[in-house]
C-alpha positions in Angstrom: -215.1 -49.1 53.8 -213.2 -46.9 51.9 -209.9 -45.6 53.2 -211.1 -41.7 53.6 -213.9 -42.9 55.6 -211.4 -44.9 57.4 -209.1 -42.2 58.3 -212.3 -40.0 59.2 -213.6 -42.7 61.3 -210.3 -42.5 63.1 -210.0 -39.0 63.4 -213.4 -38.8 65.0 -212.3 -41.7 67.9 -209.4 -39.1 69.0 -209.7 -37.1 71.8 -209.5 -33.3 71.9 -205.8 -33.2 72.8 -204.4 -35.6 70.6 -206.7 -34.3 67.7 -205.0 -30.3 68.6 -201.6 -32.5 68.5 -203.0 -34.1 65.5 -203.6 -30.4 63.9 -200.2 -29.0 64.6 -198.1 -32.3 62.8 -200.6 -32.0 59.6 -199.7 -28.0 59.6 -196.0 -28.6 60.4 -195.8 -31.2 57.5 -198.4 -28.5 54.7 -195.8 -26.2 55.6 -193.4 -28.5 55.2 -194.7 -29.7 51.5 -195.2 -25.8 51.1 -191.4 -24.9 51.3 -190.3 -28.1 49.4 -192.3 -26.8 46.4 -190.2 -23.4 46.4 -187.1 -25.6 46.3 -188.4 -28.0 43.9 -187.9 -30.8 46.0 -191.6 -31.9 46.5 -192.5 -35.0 43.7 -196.5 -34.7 44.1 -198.0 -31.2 44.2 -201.1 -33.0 45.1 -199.3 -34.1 48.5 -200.1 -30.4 49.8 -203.5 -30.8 48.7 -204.4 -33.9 51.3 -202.4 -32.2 54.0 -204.8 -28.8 53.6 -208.0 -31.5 53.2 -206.9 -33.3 56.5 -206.3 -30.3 58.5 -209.9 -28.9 57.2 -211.1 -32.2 58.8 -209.8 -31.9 62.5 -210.6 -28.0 62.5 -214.4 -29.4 61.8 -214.2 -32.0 63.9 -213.0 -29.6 67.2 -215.5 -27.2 66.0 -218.4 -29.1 65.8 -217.1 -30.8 69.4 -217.2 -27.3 70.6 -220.8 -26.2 69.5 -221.6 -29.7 71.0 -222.9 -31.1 68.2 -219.8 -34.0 68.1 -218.8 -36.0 70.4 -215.2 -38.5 70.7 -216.7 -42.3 69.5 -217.4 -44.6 71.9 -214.5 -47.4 72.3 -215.2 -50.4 69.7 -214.9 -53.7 70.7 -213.2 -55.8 69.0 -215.2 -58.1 67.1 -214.3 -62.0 67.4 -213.3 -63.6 64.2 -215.3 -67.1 63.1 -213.0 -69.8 61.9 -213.9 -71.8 58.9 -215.1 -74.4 61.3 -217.7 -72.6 63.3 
């Protein structure tokens, strides 16, 4: 699996209220990234580009939880690893 699916994946297993909390730390670090690039302090202008990607995520994710088309992933079980010997 590939490591944006990944993070999707684990967006999608949050719960509404850690997904809002989830929101306002991705738009506290864009603006972050944001203010850094005014000061020419920021190394990667493509760092501001994943933050505004991720936060365009959760807001689809809540949205389409809201028009109840969504809902928060089941819990996974973890899956029992086979030894060499089995």
């Amino acid at each position: 699996m590939s490591k944006t699916t990944e993070a999707l994946e684990q967006l999608r297993d949050l719960p509404d209220d850690e997904l809002r909390i989830a929101l306002e730390r991705t738009r506290d670090e864009q603006f972050r990234i944001k203010l850094g690039m005014h000061t020419n302090q920021v190394a990667s202008p493509a760092q501001l580009r994943t933050k505004r990607r991720e936060v365009a995520k959760i807001l689809t994710i809540l949205h389409a939880r809201g028009l109840g088309l969504e809902t928060q992933a089941p819990a996974k079980k973890a899956k029992a690893k086979k030894t060499k010997g089995e």
